[in-house]
DOLUM-412933 format. One record per residue (C-alpha): residue in one letter; x, y, z; residue number from 0. Coordinates in Angstrom, 2 decimals, m for minus. Each point is the difference from the previous one (the first is absolute). Example, Ala and Ser with C-alpha at 12.3 -4.5 7.8 and 13.67 -1.06 7.14 Angstrom:
! residues 2
{rec "A", {12.30, m4.50, 7.80}, 0};
{rec "S", {1.37, 3.44, m0.66}, 1};
***
This chain:
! residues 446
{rec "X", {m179.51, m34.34, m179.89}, 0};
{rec "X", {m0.54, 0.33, 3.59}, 1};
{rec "X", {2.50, 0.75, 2.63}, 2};
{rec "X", {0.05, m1.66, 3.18}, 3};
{rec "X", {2.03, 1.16, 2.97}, 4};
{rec "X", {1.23, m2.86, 2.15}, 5};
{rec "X", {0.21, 1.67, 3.63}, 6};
{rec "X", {m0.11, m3.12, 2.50}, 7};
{rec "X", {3.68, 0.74, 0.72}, 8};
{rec "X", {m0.86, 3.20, 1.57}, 9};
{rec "X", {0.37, m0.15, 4.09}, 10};
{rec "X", {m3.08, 1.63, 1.30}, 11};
{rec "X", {0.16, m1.31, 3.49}, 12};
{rec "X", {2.76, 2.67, 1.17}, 13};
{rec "X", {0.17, 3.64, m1.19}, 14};
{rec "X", {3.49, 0.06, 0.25}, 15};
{rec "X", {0.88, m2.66, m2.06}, 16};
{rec "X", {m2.13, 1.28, m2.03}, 17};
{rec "X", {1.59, 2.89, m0.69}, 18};
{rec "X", {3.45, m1.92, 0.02}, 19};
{rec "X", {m1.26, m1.66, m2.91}, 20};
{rec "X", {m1.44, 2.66, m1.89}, 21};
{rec "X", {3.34, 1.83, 0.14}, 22};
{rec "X", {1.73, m3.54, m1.14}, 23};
{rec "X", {m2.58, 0.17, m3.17}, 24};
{rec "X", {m0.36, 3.32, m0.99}, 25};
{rec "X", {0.16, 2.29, 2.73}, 26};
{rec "X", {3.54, 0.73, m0.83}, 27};
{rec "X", {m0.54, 1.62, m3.18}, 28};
{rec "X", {m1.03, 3.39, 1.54}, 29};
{rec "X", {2.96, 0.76, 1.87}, 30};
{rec "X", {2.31, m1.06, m3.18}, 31};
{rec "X", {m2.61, 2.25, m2.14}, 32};
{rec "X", {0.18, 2.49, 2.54}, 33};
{rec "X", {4.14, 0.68, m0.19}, 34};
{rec "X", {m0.02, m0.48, m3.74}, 35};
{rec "X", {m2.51, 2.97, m0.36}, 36};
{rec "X", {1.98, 1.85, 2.51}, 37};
{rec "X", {3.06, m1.04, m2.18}, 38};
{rec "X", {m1.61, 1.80, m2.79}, 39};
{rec "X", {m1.21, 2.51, 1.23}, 40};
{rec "X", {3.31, 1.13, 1.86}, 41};
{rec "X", {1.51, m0.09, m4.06}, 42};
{rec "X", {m2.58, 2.02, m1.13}, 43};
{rec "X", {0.39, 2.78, 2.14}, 44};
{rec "X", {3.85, 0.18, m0.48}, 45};
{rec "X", {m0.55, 0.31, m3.28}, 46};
{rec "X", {m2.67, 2.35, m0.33}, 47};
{rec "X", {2.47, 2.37, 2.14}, 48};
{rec "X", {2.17, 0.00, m2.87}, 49};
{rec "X", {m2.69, 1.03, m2.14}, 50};
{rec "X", {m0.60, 2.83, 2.28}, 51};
{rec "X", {3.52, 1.64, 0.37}, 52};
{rec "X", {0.19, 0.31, m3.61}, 53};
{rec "X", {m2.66, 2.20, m0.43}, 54};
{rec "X", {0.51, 3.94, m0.02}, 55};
{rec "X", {m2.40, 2.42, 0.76}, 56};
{rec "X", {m1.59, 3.43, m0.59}, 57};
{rec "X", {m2.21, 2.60, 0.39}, 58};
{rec "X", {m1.82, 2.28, m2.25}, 59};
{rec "X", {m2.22, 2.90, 0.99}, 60};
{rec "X", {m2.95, 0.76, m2.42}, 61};
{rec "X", {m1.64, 3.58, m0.57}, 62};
{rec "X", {m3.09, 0.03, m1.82}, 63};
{rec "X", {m0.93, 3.12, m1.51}, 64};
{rec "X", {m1.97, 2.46, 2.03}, 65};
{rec "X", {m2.83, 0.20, m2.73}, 66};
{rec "X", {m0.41, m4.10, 0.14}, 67};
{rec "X", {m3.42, m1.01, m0.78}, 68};
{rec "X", {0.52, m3.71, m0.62}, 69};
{rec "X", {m1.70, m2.08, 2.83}, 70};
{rec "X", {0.73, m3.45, 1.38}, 71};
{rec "X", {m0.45, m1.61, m3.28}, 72};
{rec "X", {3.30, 0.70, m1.03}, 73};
{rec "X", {1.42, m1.10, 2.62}, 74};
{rec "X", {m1.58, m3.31, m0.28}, 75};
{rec "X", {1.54, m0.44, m3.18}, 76};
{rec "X", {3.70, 0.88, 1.19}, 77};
{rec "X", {m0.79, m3.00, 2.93}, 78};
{rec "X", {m1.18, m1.86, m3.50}, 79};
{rec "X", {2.85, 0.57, m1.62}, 80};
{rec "X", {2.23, m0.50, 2.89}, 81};
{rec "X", {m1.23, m3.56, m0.06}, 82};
{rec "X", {2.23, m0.48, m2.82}, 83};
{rec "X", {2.52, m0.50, 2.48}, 84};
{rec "X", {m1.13, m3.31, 1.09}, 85};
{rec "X", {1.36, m3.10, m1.46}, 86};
{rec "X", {m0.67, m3.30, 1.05}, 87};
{rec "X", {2.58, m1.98, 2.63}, 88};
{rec "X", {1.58, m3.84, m1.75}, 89};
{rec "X", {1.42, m1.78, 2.18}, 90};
{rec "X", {3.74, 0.28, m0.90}, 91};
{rec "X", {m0.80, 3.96, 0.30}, 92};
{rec "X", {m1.34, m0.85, 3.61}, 93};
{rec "X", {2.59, m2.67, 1.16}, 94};
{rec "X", {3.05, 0.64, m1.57}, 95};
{rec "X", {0.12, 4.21, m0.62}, 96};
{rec "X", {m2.26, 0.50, 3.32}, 97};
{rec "X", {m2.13, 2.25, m1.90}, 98};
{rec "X", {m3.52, 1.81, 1.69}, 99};
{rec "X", {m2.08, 2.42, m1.37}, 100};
{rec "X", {0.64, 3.67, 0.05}, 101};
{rec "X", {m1.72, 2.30, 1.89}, 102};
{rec "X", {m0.86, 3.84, m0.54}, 103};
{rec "X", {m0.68, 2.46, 2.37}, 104};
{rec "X", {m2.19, 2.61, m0.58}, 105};
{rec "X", {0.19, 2.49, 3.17}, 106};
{rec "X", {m1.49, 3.75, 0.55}, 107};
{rec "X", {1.79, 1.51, 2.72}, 108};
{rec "X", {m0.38, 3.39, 2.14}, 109};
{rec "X", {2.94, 1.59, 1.34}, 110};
{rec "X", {m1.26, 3.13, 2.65}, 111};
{rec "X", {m3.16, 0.03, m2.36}, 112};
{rec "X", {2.01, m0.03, m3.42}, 113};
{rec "X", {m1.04, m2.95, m2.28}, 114};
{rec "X", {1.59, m1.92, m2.58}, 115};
{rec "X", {m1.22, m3.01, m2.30}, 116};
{rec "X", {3.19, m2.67, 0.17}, 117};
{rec "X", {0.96, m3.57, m2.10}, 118};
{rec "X", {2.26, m2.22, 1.30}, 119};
{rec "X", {1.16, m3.15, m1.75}, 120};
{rec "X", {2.52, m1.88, m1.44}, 121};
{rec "X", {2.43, 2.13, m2.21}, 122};
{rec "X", {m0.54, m2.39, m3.26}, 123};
{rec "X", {m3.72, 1.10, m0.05}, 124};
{rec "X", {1.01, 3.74, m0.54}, 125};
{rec "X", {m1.08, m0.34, m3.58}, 126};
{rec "X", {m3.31, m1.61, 0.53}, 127};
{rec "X", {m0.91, 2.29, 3.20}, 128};
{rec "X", {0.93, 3.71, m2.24}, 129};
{rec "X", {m1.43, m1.47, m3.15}, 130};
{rec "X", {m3.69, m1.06, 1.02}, 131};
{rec "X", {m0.17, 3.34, 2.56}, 132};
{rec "X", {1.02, 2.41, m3.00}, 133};
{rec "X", {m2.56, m1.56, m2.00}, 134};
{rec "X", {m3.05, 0.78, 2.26}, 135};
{rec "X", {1.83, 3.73, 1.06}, 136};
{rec "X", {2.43, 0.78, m2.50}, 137};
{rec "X", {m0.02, 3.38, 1.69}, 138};
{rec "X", {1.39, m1.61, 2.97}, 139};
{rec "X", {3.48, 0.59, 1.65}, 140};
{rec "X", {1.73, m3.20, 1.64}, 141};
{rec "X", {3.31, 0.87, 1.86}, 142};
{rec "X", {1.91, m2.98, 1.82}, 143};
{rec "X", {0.47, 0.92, 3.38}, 144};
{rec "X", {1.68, m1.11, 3.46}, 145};
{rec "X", {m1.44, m2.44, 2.10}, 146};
{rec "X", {m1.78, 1.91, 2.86}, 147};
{rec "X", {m0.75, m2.69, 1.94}, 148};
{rec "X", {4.23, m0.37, 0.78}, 149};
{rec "X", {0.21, 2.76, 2.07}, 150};
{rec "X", {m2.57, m1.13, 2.70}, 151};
{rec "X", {1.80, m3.41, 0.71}, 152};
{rec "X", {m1.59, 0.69, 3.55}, 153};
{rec "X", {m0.75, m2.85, 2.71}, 154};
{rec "X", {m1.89, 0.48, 2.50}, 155};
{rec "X", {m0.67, 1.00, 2.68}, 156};
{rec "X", {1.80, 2.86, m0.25}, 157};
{rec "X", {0.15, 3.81, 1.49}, 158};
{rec "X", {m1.38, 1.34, m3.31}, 159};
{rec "X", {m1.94, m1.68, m2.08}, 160};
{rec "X", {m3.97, m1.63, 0.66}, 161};
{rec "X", {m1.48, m2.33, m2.42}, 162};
{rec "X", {m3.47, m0.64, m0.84}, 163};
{rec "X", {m0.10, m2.94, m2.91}, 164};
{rec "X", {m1.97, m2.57, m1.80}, 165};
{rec "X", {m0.29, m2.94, m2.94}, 166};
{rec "X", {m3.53, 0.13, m1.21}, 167};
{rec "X", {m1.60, m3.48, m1.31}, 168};
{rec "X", {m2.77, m0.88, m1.44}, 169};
{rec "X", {m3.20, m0.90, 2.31}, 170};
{rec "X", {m1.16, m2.54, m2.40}, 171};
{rec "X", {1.11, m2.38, m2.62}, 172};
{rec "X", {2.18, 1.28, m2.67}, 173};
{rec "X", {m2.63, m0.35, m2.57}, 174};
{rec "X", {m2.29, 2.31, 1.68}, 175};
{rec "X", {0.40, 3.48, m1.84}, 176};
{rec "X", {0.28, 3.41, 2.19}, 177};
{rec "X", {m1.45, 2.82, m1.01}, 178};
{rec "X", {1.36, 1.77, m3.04}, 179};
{rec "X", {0.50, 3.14, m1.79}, 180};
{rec "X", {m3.24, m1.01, m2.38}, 181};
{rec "X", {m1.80, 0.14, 3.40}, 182};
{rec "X", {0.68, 3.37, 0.40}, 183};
{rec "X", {m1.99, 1.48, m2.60}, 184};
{rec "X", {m2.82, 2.08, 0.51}, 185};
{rec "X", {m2.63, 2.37, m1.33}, 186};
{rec "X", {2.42, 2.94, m0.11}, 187};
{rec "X", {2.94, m2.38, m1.17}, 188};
{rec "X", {2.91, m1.71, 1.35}, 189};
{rec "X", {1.15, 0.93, 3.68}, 190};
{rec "X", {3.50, m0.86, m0.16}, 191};
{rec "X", {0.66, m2.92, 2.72}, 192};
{rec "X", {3.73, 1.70, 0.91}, 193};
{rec "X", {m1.15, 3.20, 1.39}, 194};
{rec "X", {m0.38, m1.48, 3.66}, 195};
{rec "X", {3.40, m1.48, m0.22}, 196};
{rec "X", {1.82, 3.44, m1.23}, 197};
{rec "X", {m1.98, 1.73, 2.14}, 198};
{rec "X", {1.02, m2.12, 3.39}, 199};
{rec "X", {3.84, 0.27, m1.58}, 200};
{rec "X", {m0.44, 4.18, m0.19}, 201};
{rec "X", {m0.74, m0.01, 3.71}, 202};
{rec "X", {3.26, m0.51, 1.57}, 203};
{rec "X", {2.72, 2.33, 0.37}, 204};
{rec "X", {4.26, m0.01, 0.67}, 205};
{rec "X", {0.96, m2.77, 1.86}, 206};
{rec "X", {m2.84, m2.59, m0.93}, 207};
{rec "X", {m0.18, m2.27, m2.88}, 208};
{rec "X", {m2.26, m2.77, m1.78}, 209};
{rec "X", {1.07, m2.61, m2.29}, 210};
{rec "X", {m2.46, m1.97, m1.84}, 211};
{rec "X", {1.04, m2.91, m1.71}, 212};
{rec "X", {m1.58, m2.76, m2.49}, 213};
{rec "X", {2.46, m2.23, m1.05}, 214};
{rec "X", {m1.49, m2.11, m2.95}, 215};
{rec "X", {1.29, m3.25, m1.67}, 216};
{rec "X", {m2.07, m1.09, m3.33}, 217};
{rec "X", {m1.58, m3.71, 0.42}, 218};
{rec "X", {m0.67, m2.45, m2.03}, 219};
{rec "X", {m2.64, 0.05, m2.77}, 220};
{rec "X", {m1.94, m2.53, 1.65}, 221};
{rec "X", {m0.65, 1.45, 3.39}, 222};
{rec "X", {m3.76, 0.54, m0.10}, 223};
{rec "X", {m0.10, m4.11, m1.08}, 224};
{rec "X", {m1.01, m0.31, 3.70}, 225};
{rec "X", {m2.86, 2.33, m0.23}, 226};
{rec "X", {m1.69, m2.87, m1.15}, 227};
{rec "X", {m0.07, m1.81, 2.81}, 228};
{rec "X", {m1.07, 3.12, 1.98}, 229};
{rec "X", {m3.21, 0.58, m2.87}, 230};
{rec "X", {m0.94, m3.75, 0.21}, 231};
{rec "X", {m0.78, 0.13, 3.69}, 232};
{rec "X", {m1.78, 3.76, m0.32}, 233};
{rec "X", {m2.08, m1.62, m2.11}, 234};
{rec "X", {m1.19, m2.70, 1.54}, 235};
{rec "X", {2.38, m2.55, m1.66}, 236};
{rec "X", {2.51, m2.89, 1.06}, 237};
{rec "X", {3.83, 0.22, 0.14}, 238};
{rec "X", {2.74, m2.13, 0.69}, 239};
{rec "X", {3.10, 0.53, 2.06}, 240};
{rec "X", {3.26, 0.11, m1.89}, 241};
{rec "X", {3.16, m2.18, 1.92}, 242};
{rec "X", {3.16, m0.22, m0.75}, 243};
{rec "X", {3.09, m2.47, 0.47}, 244};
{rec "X", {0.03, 1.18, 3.60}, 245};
{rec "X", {m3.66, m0.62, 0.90}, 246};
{rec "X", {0.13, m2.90, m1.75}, 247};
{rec "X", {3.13, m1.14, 2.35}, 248};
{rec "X", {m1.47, 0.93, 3.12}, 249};
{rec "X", {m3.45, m1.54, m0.76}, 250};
{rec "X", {1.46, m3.60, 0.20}, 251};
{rec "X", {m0.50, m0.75, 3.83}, 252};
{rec "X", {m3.41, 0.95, m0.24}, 253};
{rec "X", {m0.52, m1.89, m3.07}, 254};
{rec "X", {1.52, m3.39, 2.10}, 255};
{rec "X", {m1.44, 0.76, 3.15}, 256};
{rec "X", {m3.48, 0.45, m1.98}, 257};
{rec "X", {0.47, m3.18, m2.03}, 258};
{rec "X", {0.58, m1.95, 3.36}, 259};
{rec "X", {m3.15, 1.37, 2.08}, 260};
{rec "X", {m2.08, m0.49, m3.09}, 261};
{rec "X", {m2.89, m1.59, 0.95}, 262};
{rec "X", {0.49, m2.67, m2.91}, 263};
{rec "X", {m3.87, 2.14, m1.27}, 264};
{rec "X", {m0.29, 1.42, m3.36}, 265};
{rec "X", {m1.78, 3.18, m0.22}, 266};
{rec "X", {m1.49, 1.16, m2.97}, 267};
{rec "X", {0.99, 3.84, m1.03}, 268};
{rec "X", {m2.26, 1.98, m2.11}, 269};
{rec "X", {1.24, 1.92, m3.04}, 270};
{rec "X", {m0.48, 3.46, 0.43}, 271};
{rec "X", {m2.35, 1.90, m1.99}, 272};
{rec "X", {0.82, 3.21, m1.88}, 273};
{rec "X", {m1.66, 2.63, 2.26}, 274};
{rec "X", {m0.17, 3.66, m0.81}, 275};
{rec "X", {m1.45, 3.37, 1.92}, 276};
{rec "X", {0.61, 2.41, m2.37}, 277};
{rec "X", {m4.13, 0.33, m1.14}, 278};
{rec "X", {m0.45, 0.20, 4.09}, 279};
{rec "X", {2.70, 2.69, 0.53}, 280};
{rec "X", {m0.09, 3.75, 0.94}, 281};
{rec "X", {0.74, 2.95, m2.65}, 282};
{rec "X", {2.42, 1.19, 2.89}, 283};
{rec "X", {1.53, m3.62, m0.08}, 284};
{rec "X", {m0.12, m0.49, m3.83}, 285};
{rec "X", {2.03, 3.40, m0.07}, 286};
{rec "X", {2.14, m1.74, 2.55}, 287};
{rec "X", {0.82, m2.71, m2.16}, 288};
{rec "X", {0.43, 1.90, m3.20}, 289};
{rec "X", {2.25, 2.58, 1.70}, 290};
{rec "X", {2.51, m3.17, 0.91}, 291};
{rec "X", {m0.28, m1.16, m3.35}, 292};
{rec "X", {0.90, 3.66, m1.59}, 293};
{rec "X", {2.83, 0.26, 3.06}, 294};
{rec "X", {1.99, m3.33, m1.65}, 295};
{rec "X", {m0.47, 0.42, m3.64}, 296};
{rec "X", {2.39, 3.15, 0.50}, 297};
{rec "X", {4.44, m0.63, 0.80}, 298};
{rec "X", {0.59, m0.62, 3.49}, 299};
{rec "X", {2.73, 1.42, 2.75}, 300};
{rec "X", {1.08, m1.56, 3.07}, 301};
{rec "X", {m0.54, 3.09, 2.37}, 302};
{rec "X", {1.99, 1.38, 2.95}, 303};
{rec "X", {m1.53, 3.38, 1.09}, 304};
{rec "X", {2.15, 1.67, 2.95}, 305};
{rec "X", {m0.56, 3.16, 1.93}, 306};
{rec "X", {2.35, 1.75, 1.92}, 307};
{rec "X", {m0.40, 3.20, 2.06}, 308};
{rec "X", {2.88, 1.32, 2.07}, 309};
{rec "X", {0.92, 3.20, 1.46}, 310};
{rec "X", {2.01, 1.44, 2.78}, 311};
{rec "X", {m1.06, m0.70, 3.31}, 312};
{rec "X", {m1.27, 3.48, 0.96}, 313};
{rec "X", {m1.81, 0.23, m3.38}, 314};
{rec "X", {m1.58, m3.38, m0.36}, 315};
{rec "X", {m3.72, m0.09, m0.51}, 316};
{rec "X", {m1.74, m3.10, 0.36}, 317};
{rec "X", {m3.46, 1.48, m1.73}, 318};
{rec "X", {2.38, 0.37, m3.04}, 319};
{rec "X", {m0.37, m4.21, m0.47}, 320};
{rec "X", {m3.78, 0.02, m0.08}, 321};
{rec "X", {m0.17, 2.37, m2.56}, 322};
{rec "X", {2.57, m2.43, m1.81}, 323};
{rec "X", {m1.89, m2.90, 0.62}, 324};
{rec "X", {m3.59, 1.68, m0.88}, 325};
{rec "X", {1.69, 0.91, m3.34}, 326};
{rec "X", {0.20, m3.49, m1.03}, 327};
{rec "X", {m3.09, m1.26, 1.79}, 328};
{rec "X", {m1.91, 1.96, m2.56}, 329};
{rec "X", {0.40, m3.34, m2.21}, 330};
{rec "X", {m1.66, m2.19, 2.47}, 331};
{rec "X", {m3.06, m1.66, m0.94}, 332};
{rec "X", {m2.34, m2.15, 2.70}, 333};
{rec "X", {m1.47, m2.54, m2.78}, 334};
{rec "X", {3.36, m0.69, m1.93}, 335};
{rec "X", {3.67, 1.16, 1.89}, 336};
{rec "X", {2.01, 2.74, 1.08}, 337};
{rec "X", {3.49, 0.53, 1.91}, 338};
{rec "X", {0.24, m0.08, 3.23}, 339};
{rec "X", {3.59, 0.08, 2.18}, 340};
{rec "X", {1.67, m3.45, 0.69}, 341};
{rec "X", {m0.13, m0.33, 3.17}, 342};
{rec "X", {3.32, m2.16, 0.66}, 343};
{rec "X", {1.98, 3.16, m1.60}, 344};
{rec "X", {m2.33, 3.03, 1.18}, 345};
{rec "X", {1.76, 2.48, 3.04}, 346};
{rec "X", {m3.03, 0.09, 1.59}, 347};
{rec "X", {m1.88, m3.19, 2.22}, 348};
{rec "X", {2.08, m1.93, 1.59}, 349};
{rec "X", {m0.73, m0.72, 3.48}, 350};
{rec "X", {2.64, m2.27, 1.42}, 351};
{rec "X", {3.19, 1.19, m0.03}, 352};
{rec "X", {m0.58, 2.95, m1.74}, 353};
{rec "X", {2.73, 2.37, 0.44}, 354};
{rec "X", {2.48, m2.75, m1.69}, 355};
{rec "X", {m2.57, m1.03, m2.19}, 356};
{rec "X", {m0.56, 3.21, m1.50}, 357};
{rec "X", {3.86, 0.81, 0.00}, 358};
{rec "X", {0.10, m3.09, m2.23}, 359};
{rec "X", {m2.67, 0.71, m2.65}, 360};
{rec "X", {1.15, 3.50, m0.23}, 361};
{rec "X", {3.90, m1.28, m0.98}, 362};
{rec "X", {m1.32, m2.45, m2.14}, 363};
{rec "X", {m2.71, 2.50, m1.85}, 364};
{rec "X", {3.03, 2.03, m0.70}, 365};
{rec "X", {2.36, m2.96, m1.16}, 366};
{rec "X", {m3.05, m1.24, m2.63}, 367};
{rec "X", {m0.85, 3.30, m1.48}, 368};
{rec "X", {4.21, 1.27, m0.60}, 369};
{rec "X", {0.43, m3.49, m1.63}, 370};
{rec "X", {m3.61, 0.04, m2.13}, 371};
{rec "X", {m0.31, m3.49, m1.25}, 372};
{rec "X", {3.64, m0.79, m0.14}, 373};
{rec "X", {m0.38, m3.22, 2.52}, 374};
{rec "X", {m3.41, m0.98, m0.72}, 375};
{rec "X", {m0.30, m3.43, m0.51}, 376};
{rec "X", {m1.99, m1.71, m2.43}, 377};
{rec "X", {m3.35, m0.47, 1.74}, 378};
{rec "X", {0.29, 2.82, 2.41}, 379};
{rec "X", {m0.52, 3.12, m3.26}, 380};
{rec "X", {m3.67, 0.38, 1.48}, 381};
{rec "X", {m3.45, m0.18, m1.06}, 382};
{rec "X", {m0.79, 0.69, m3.93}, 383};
{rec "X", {m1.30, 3.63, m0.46}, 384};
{rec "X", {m0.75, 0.36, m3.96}, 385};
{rec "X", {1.28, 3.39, m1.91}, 386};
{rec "X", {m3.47, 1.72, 0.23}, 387};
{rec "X", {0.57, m0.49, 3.62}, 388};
{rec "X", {3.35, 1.02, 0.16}, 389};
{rec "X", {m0.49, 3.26, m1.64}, 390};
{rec "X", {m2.77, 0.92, 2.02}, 391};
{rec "X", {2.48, m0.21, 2.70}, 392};
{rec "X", {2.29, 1.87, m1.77}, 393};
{rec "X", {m0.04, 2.16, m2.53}, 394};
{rec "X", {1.19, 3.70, m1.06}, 395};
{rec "X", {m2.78, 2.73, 1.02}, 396};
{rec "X", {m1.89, 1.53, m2.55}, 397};
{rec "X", {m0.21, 3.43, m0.69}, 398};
{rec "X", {m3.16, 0.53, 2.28}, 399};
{rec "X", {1.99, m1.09, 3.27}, 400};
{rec "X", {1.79, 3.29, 1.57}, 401};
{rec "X", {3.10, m1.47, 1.82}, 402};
{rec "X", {2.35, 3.06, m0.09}, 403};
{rec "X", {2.95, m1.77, 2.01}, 404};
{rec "X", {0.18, m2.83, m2.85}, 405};
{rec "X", {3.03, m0.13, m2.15}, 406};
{rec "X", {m1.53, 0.11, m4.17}, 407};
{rec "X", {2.03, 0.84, m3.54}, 408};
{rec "X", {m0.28, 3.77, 0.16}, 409};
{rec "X", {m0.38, m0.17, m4.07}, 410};
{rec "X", {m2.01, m2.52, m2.36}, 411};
{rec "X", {2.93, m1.36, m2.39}, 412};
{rec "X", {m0.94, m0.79, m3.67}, 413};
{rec "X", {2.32, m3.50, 0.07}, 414};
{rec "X", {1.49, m1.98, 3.12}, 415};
{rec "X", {3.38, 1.47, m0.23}, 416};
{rec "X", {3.14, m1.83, m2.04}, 417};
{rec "X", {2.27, 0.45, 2.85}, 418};
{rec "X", {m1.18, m0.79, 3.55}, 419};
{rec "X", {1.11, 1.17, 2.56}, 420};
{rec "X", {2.53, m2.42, 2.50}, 421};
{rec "X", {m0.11, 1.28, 3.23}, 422};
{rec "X", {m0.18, 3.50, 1.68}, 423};
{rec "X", {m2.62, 1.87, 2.78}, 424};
{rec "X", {m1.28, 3.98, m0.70}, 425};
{rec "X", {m1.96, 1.78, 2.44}, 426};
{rec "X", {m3.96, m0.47, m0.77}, 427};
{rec "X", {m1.45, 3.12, m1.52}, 428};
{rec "X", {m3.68, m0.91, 0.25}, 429};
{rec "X", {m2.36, 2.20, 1.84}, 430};
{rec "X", {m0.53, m0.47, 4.14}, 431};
{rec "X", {m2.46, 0.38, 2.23}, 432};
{rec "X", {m0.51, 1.70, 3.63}, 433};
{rec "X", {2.92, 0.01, 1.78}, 434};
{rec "X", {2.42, m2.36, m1.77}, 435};
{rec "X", {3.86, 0.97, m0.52}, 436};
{rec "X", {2.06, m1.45, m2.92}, 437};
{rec "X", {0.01, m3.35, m0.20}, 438};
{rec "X", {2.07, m2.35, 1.53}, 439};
{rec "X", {3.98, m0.92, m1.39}, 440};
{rec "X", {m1.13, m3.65, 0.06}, 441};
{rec "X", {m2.90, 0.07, m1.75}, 442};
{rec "X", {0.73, m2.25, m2.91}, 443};
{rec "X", {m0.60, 2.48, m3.25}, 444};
{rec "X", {0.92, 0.50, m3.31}, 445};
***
């Protein structure tokens, strides 16, 4: 059956009546879709607020034993487990209980060159988060602890304080893997990928800190479905652009106004042919492609990595950041991604305005990393990092890295213990280096 579009009642001779008619017709669906959406939206959001001021919060602080010699691998397999977490969104749990994801926070922090491993999440995960570390360190000690980050509710500018601070993203595509802790292997074995970082954390003294920060939210199964997409056209091959209901909505003017400057000539399409590259390809770019498609058959995070360095204004030492940044540069790769800093969050570039500019960013980097992932919206988690990648970010040092100033379980226990411990801060009795006093009272230990 053929459909015919009868458009001789269209005025053509005016522009304006033109448009007067088309808003008559049809025009004035977008406006009406437009406030409905906004309708919704505005709903959503109330409710989702709800959500949020129900949950409760907390810290723990982890202590590895001194004599650890597990690697990243078992770290992967507390992100693994950790994905346990996730559970699929319905839509009564979306529209009517205003419920999002939850996120976990995963920070290593250095307080006048002290450093501690910290959790933070939502207090119903306590179970989950002691359970699945104990079983890859059951000689481990986790204590829950303070929030830090409460006494520094700071704005700036300020007579005290300077800021130097950062949201890394990825340079590519999500489905483009950085480099790993498998890539760090050589000849005379593994080279542990966190000495740079606890190395840059043991060079600051009283008065500075850094807070690192990766707040991750477990997606979907399905989140490397896309990949396929991104293979296809490596390859060589054809793909087609998904729509939705709103690409379909806004597609209708140019579907009239092509249907009435149609020529009235048929053209004839050709079907496309299957192509493929891959017996023209590369070994770098066949590695390329089989790298993606070993990055998305693992579980996926939505990734927000924050850096913060701060110290009193007499002590602050910009160098300090490049050593930050260089520690997680290390991951970078030219043929498949890296992280680099996000420029529209970054202290650092702006040209006009810049003194309010960076007076902004700085505020808001502190806002975003006291609150973790507590007002992310869905869509705005970040880019998927999967848990090999993760851990290579983080993980606990193994026994070859020498980082005196870092808190660890002074004693390997036989069984995580029956009662743990609720709250409570003791002075750290690990070994120091150089110069170093006691640590710090707010140095969040157990």
């Amino acid at each position: 059956m053929d459909i015919v579009l009868d458009l001789s009642s269209v005025p053509t001779d005016n522009p304006i009546i033109f448009v007067w008619w088309f808003f008559k017709t049809i025009g004035w669906i977008y406006p009406v879709f437009l406030f409905l959406y906004g309708l919704i939206l505005g709903y959503q959001y109330w409710i989702r607020n709800i959500y949020r001021r129900n949950r409760k919060y907390m810290l723990l602080a982890i202590d590895v034993p001194r004599e650890n010699e597990q690697g990243p691998k078992a770290v992967e397999n507390i992100f693994n487990q950790l994905a346990g977490a996730h559970q699929p969104l319905g839509k009564p749990e979306k529209w009517f209980y205003g419920e999002i994801p939850d996120s976990f926070s995963f920070e290593l922090i250095s307080i006048g060159g002290y450093i501690q491993f910290i959790v933070h999440f939502d207090k119903k995960y306590r179970d989950l988060v002691e359970a699945i570390i104990y079983a890859q360190y059951p000689g481990a000690e986790i204590t829950e602890v303070e929030d830090y980050t409460q006494d520094f509710k700071i704005k700036f500018p300020n007579d005290k304080y300077d800021l130097w601070g950062t949201e890394l993203i990825q340079t590519k595509k999500q489905f483009y893997p950085i480099r790993t802790f498998e890539e760090f292997e050589d000849t005379e074995g593994y080279k542990d990928s966190m000495a740079g970082l606890l190395e840059a954390l043991t060079r600051i003294g009283p008065g500075e800190q850094i807070w690192t920060q990766l707040v991750v939210t477990p997606a979907d199964n399905d989140w490397g479905k896309d990949a396929e997409h991104l293979i296809t056209k490596l390859t060589g091959g054809k793909t087609k652009e998904k729509k939705n209901i709103v690409d379909y909505i806004f597609e209708i003017p140019n579907f009239i106004v092509g249907e009435f400057f149609a020529s009235g000539t048929t053209t004839e399409t050709k079907k496309d042919e299957p192509y493929n590259l891959m017996m023209h390809l590369t070994q770098g770019e066949k590695d390329l492609i089989n790298s993606i498609e070993v990055k998305v058959s693992k579980l996926g995070f939505h990734t927000k990595i924050r850096l913060i360095y701060f110290a009193e204004k007499e002590k602050f030492n910009k160098p300090v950041s490049k050593a930050l940044y260089g520690a997680y540069k290390q991951f970078n790769t030219l043929d498949a991604n890296g992280l680099k800093p996000d420029p529209r969050i970054s202290t650092f570039g702006p040209f006009w305005f810049k003194q309010y500019r960076l007076k902004t960013r700085k505020n808001k980097l502190m806002y975003r990393y006291r609150f973790r992932g507590h007002w992310l919206e869905p869509g705005y988690y970040g880019k998927i990092l999967n848990s090999e990648e993760l851990a290579s970010l983080y993980h606990f040092p193994m026994l070859t890295v020498k980082t005196p100033s870092l808190r660890m379980a002074e004693a390997k226990k036989a069984e995580p213990p029956m009662s743990l411990p609720i709250k409570g801060t003791t002075a750290a009795t690990s070994s120091t280096s150089g110069s170093k006093a006691e640590p710090p009272a707010n140095l969040p230990i157990g």
